[in-house]
mmCIF entry with sequence, helices, sheets and N, C-alpha, C, O atoms, coordinates in Angstrom:
data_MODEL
# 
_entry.id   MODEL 
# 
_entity.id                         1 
_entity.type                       polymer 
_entity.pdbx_number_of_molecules   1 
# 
_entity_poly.entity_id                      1 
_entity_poly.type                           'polypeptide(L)' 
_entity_poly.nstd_linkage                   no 
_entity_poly.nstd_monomer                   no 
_entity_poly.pdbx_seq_one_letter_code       
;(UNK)(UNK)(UNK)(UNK)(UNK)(UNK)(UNK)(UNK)(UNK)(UNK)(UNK)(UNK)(UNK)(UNK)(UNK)(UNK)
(UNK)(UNK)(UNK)(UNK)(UNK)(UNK)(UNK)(UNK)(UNK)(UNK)(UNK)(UNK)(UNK)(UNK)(UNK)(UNK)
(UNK)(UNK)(UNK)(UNK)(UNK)(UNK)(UNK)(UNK)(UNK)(UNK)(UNK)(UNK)
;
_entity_poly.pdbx_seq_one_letter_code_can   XXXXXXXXXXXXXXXXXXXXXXXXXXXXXXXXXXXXXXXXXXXX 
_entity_poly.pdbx_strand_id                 A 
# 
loop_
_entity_poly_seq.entity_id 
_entity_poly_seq.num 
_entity_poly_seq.mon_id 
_entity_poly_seq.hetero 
1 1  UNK n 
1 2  UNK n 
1 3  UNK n 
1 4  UNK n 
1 5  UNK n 
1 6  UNK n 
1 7  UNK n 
1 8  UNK n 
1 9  UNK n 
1 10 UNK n 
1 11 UNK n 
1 12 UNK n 
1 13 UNK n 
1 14 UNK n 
1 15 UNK n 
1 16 UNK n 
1 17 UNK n 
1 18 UNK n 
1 19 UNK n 
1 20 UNK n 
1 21 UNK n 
1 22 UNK n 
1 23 UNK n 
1 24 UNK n 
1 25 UNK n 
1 26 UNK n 
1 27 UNK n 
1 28 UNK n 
1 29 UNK n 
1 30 UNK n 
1 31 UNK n 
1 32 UNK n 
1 33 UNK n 
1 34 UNK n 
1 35 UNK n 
1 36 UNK n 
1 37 UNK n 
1 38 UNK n 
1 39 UNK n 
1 40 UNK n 
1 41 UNK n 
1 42 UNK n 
1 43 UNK n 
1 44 UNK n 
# 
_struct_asym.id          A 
_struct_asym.entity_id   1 
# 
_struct_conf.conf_type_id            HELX_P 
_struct_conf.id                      HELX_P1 
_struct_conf.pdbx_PDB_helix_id       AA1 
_struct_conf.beg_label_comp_id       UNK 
_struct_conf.beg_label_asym_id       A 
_struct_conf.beg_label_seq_id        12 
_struct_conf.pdbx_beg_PDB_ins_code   ? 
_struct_conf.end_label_comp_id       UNK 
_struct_conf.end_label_asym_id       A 
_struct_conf.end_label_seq_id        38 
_struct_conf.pdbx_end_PDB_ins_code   ? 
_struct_conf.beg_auth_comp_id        UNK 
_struct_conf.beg_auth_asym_id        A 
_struct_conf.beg_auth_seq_id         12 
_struct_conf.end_auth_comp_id        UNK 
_struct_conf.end_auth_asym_id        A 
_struct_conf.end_auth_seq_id         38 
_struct_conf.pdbx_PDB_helix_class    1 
_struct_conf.details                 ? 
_struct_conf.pdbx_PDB_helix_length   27 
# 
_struct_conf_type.id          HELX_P 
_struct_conf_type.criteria    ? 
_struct_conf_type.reference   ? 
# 
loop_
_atom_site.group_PDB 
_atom_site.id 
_atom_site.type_symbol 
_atom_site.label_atom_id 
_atom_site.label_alt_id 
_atom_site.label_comp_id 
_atom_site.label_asym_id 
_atom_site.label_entity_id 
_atom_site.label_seq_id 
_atom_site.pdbx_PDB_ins_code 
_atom_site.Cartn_x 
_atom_site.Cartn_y 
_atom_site.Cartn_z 
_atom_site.occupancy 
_atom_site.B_iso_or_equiv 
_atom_site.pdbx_formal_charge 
_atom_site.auth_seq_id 
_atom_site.auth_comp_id 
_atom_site.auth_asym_id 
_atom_site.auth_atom_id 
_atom_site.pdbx_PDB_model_num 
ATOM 1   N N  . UNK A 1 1  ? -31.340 -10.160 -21.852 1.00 0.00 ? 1  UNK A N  1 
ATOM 2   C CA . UNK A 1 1  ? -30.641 -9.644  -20.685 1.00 0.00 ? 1  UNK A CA 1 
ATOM 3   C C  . UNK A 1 1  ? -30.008 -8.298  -21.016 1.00 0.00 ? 1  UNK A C  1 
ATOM 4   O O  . UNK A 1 1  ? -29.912 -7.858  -22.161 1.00 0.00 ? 1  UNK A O  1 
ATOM 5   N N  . UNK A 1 2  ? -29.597 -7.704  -19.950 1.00 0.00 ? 2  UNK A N  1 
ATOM 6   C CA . UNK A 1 2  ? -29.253 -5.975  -20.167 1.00 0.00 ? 2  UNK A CA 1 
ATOM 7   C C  . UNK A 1 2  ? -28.224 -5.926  -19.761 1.00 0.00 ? 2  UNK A C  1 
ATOM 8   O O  . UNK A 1 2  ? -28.042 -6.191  -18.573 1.00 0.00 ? 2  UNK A O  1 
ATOM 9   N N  . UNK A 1 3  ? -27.019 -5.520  -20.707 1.00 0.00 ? 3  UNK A N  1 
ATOM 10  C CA . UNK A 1 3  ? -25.922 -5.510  -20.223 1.00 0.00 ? 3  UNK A CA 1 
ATOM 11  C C  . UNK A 1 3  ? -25.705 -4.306  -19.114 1.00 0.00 ? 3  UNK A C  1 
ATOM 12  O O  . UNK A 1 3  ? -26.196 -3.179  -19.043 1.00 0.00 ? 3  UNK A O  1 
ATOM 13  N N  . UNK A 1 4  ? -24.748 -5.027  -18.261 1.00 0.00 ? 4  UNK A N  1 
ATOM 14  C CA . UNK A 1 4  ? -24.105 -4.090  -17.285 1.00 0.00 ? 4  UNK A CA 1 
ATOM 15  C C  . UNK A 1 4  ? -22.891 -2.961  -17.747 1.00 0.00 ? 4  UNK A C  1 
ATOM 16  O O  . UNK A 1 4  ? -21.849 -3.400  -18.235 1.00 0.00 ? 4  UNK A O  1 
ATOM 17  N N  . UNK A 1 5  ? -23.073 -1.583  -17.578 1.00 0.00 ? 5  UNK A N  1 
ATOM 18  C CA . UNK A 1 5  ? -21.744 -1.429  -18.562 1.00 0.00 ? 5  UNK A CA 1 
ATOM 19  C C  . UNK A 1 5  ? -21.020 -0.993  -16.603 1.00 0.00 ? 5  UNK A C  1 
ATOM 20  O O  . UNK A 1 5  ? -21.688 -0.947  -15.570 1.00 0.00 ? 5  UNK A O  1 
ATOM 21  N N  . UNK A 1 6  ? -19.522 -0.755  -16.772 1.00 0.00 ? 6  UNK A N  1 
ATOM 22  C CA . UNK A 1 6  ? -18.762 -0.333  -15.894 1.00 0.00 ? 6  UNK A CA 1 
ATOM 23  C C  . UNK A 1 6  ? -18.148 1.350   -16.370 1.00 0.00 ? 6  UNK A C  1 
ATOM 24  O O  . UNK A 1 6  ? -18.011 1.875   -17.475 1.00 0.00 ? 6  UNK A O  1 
ATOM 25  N N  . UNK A 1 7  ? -17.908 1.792   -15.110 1.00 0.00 ? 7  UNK A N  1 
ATOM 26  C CA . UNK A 1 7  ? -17.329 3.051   -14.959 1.00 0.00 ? 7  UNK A CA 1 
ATOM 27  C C  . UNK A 1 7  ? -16.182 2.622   -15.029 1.00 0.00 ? 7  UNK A C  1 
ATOM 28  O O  . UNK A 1 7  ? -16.087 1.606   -14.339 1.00 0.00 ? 7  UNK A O  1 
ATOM 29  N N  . UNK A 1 8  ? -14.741 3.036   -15.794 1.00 0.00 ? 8  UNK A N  1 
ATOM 30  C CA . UNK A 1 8  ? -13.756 2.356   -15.846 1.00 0.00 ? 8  UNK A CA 1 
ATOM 31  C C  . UNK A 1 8  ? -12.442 3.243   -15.619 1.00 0.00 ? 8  UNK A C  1 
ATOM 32  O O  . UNK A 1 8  ? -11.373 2.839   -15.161 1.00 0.00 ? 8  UNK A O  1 
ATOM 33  N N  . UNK A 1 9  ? -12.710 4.344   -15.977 1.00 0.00 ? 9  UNK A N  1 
ATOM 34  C CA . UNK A 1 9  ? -11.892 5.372   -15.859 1.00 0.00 ? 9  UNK A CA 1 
ATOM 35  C C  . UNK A 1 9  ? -12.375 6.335   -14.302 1.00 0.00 ? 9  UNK A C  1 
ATOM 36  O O  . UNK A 1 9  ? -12.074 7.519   -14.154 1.00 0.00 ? 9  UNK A O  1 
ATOM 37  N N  . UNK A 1 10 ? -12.833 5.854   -13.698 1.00 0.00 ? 10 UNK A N  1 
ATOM 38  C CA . UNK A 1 10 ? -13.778 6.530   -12.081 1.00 0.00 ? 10 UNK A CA 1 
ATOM 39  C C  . UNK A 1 10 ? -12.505 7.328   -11.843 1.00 0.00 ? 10 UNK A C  1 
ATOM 40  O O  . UNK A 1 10 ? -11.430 6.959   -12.315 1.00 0.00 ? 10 UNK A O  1 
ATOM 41  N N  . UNK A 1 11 ? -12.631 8.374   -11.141 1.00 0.00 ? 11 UNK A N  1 
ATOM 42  C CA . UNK A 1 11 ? -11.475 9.470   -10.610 1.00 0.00 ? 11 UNK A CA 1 
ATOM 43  C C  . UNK A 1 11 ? -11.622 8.721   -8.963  1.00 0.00 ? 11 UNK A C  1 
ATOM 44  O O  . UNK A 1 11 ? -10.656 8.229   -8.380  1.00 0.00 ? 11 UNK A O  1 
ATOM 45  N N  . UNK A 1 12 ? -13.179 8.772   -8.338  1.00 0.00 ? 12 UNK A N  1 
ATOM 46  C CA . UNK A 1 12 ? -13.210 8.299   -7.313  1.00 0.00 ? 12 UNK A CA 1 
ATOM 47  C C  . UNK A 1 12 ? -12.584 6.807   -6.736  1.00 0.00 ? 12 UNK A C  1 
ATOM 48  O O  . UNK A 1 12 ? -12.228 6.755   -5.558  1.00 0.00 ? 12 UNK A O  1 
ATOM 49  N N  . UNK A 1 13 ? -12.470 5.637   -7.584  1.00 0.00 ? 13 UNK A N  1 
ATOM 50  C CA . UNK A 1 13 ? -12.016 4.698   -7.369  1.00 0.00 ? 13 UNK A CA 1 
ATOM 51  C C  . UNK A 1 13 ? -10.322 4.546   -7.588  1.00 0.00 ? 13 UNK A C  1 
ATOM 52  O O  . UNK A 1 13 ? -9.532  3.856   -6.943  1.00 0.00 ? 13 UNK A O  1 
ATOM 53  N N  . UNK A 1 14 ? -10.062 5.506   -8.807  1.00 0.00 ? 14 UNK A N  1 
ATOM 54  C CA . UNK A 1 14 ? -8.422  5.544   -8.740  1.00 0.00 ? 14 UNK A CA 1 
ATOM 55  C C  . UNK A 1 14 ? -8.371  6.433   -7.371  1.00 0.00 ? 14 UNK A C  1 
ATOM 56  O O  . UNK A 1 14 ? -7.380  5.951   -6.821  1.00 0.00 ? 14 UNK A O  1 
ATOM 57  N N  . UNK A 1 15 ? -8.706  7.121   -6.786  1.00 0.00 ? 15 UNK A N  1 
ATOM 58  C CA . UNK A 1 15 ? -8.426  7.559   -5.701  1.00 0.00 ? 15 UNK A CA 1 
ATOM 59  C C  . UNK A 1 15 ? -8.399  6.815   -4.422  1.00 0.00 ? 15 UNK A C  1 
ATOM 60  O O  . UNK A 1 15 ? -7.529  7.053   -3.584  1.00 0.00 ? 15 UNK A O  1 
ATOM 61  N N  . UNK A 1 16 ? -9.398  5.847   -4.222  1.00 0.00 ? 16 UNK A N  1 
ATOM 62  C CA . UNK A 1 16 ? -9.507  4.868   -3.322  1.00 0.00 ? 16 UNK A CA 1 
ATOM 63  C C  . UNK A 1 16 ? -7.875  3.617   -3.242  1.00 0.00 ? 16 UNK A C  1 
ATOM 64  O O  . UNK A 1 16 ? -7.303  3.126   -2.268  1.00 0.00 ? 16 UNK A O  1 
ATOM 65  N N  . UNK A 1 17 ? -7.702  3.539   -4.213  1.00 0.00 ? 17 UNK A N  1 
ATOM 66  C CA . UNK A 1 17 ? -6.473  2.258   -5.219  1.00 0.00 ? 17 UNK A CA 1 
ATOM 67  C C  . UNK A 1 17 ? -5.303  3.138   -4.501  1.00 0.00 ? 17 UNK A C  1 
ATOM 68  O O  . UNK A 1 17 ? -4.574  2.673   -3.625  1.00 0.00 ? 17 UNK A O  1 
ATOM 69  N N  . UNK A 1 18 ? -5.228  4.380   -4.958  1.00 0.00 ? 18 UNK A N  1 
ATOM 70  C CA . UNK A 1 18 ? -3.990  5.092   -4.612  1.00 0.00 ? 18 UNK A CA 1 
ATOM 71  C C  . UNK A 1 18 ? -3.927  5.269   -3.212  1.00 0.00 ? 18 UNK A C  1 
ATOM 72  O O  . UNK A 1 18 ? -2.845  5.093   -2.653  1.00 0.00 ? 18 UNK A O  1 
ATOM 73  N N  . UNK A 1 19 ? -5.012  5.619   -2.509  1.00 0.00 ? 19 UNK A N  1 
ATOM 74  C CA . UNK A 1 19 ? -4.651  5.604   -1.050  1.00 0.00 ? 19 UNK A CA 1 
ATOM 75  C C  . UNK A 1 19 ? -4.483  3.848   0.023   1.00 0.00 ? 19 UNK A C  1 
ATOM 76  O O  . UNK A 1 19 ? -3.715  3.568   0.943   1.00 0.00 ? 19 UNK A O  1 
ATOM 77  N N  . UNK A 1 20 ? -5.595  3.009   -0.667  1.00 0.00 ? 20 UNK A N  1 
ATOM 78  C CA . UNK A 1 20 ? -4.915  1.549   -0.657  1.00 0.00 ? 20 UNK A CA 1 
ATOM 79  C C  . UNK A 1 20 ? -3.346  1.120   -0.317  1.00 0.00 ? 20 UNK A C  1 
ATOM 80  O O  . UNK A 1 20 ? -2.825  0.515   0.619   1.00 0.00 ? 20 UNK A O  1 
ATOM 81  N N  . UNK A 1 21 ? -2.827  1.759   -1.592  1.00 0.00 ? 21 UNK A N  1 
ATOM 82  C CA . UNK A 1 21 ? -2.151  1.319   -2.058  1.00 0.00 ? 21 UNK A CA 1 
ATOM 83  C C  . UNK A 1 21 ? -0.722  1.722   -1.204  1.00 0.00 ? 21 UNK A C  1 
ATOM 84  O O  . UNK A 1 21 ? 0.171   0.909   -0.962  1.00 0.00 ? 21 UNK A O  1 
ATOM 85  N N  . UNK A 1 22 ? -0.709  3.295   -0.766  1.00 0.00 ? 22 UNK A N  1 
ATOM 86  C CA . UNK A 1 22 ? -0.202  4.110   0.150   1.00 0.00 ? 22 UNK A CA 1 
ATOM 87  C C  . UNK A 1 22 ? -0.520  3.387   1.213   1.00 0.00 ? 22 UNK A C  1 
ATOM 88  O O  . UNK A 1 22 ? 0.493   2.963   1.769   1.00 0.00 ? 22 UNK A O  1 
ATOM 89  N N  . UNK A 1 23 ? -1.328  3.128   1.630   1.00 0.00 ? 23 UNK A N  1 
ATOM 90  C CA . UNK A 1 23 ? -1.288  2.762   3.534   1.00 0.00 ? 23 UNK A CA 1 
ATOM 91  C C  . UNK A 1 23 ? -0.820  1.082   3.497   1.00 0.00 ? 23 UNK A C  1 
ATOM 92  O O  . UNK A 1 23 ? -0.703  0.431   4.536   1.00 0.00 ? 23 UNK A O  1 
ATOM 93  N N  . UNK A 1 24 ? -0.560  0.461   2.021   1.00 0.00 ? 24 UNK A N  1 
ATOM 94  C CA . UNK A 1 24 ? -0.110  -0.530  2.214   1.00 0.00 ? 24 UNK A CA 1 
ATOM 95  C C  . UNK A 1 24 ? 1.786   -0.239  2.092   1.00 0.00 ? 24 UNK A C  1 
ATOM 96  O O  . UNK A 1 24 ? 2.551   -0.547  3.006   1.00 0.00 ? 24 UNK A O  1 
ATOM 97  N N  . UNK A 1 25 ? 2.018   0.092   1.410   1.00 0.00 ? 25 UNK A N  1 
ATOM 98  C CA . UNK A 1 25 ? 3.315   0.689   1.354   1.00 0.00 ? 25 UNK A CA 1 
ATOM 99  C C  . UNK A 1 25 ? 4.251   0.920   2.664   1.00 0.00 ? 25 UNK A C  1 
ATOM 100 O O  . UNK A 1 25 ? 5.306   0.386   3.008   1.00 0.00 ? 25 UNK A O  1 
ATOM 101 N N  . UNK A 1 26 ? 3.434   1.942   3.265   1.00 0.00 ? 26 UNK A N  1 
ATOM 102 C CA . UNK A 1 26 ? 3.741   3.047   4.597   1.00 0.00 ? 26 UNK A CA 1 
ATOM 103 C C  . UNK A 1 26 ? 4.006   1.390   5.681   1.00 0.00 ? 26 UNK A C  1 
ATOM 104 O O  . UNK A 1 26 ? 5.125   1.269   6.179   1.00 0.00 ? 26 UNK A O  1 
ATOM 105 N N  . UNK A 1 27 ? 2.935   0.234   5.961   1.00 0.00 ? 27 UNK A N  1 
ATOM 106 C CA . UNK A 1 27 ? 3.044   -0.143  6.380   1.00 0.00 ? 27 UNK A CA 1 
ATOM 107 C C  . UNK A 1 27 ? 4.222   -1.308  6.574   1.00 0.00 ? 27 UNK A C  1 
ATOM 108 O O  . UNK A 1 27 ? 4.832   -1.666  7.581   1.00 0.00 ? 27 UNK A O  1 
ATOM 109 N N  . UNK A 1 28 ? 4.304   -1.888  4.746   1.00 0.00 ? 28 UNK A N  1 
ATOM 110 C CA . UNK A 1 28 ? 5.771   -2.362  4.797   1.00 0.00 ? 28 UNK A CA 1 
ATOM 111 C C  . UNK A 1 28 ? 7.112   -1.661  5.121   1.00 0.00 ? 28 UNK A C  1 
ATOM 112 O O  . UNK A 1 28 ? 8.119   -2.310  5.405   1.00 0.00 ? 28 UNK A O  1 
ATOM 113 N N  . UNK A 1 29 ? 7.089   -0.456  5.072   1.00 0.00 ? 29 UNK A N  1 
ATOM 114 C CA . UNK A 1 29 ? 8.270   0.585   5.021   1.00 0.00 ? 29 UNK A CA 1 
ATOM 115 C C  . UNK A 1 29 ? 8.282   0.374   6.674   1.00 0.00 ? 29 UNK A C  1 
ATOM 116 O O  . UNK A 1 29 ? 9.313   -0.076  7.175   1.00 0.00 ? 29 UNK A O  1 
ATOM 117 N N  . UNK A 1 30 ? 7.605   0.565   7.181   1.00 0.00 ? 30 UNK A N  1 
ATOM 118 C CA . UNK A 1 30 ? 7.275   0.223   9.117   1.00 0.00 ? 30 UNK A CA 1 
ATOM 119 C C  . UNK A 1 30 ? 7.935   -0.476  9.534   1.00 0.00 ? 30 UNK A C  1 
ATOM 120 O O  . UNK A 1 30 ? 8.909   -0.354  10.277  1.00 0.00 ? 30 UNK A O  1 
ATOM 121 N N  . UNK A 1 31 ? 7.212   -1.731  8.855   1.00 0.00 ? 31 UNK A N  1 
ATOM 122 C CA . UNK A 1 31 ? 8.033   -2.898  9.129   1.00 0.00 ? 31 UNK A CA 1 
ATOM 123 C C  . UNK A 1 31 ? 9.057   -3.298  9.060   1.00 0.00 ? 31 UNK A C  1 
ATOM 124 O O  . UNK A 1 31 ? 9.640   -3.695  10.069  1.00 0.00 ? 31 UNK A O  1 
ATOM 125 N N  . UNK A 1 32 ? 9.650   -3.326  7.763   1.00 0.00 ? 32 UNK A N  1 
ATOM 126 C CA . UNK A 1 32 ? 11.236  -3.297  7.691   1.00 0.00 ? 32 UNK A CA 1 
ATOM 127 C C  . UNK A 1 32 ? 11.847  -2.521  8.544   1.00 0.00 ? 32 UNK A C  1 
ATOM 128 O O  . UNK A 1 32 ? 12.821  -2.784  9.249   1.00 0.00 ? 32 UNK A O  1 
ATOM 129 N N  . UNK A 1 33 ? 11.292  -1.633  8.463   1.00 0.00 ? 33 UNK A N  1 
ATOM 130 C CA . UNK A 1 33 ? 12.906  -0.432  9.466   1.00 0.00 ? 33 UNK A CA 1 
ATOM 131 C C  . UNK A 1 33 ? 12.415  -0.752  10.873  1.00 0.00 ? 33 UNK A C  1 
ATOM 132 O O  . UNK A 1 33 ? 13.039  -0.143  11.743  1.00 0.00 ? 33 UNK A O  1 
ATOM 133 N N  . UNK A 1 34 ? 11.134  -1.824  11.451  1.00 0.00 ? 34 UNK A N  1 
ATOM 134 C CA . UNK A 1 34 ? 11.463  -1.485  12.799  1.00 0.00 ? 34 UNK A CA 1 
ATOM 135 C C  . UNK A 1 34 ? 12.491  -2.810  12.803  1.00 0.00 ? 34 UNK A C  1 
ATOM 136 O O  . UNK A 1 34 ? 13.481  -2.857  13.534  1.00 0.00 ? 34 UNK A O  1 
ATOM 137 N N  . UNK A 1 35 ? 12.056  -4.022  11.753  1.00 0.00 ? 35 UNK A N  1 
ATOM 138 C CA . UNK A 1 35 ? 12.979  -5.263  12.028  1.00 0.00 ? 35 UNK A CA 1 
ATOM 139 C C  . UNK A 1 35 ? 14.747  -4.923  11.806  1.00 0.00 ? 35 UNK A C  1 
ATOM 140 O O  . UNK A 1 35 ? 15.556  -5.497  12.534  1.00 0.00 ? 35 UNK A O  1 
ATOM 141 N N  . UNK A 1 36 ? 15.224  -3.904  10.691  1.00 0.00 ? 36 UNK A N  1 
ATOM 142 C CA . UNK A 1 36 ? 16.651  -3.272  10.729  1.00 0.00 ? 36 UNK A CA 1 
ATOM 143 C C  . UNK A 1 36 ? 16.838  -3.170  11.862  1.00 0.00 ? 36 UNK A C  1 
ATOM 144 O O  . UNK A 1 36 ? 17.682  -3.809  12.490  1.00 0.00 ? 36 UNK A O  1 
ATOM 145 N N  . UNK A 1 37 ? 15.758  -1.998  12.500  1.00 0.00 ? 37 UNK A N  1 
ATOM 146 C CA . UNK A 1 37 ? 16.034  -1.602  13.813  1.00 0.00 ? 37 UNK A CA 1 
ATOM 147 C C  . UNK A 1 37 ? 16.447  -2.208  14.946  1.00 0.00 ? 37 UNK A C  1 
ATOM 148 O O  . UNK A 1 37 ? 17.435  -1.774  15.539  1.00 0.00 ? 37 UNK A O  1 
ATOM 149 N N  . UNK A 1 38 ? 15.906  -3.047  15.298  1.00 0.00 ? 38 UNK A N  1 
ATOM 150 C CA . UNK A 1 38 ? 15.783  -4.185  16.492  1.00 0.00 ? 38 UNK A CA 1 
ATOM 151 C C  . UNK A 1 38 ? 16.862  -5.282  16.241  1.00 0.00 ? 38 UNK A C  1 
ATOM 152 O O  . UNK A 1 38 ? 17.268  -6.067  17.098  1.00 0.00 ? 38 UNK A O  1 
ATOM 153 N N  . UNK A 1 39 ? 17.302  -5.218  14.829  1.00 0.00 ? 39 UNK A N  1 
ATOM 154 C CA . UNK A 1 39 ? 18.601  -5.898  15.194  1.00 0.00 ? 39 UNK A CA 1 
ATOM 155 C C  . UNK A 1 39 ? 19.625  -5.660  15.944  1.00 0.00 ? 39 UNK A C  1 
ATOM 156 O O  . UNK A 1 39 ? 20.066  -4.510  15.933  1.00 0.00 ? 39 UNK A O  1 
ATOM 157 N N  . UNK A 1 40 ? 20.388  -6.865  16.944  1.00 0.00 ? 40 UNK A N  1 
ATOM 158 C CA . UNK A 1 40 ? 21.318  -6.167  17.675  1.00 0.00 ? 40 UNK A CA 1 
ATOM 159 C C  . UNK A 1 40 ? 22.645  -6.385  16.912  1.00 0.00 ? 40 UNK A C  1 
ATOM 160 O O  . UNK A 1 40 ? 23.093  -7.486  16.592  1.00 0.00 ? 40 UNK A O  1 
ATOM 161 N N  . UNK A 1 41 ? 23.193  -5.219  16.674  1.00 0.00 ? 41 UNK A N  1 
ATOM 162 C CA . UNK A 1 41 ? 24.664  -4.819  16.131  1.00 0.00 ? 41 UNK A CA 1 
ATOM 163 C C  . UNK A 1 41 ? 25.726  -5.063  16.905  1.00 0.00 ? 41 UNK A C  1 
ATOM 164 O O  . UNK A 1 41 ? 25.860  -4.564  18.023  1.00 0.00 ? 41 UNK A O  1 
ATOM 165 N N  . UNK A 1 42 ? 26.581  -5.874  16.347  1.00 0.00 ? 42 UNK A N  1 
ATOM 166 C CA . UNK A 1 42 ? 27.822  -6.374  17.086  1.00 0.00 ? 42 UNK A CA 1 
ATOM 167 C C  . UNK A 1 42 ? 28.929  -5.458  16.067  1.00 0.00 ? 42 UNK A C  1 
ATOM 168 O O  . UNK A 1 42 ? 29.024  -5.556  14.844  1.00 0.00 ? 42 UNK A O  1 
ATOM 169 N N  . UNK A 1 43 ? 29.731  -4.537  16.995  1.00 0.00 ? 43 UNK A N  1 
ATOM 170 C CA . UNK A 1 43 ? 30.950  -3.907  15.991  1.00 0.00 ? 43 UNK A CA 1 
ATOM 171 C C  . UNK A 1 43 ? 31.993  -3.986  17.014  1.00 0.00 ? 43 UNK A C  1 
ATOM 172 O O  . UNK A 1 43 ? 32.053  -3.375  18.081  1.00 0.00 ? 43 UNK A O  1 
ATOM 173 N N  . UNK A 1 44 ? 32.836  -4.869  16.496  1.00 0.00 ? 44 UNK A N  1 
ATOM 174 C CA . UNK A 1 44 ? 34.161  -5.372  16.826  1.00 0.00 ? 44 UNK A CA 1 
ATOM 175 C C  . UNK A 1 44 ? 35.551  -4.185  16.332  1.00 0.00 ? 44 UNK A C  1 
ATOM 176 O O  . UNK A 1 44 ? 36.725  -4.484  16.552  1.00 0.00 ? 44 UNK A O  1 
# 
């Protein structure tokens, strides 16, 4: 059998990971501040 070797250091795939990784981020950051947001504030 013939080994498979891998690209491991890819520029293209750390690039893919990093933007992943960003639009997963962006989307928790969303979330939280719209749920902060939408809380209703009681100040006595």
């Amino acid at each position: 059998m013939r080994k498979v070797e891998r690209k491991r250091n890819n520029p293209e795939i750390k690039k893919y990971y990093l933007v992943g990784s960003l639009c997963i981020a962006m989307f928790l950051m969303l979330g939280i501040g719209y749920a902060v947001l939408s809380q209703q504030l009681d100040i006595n």
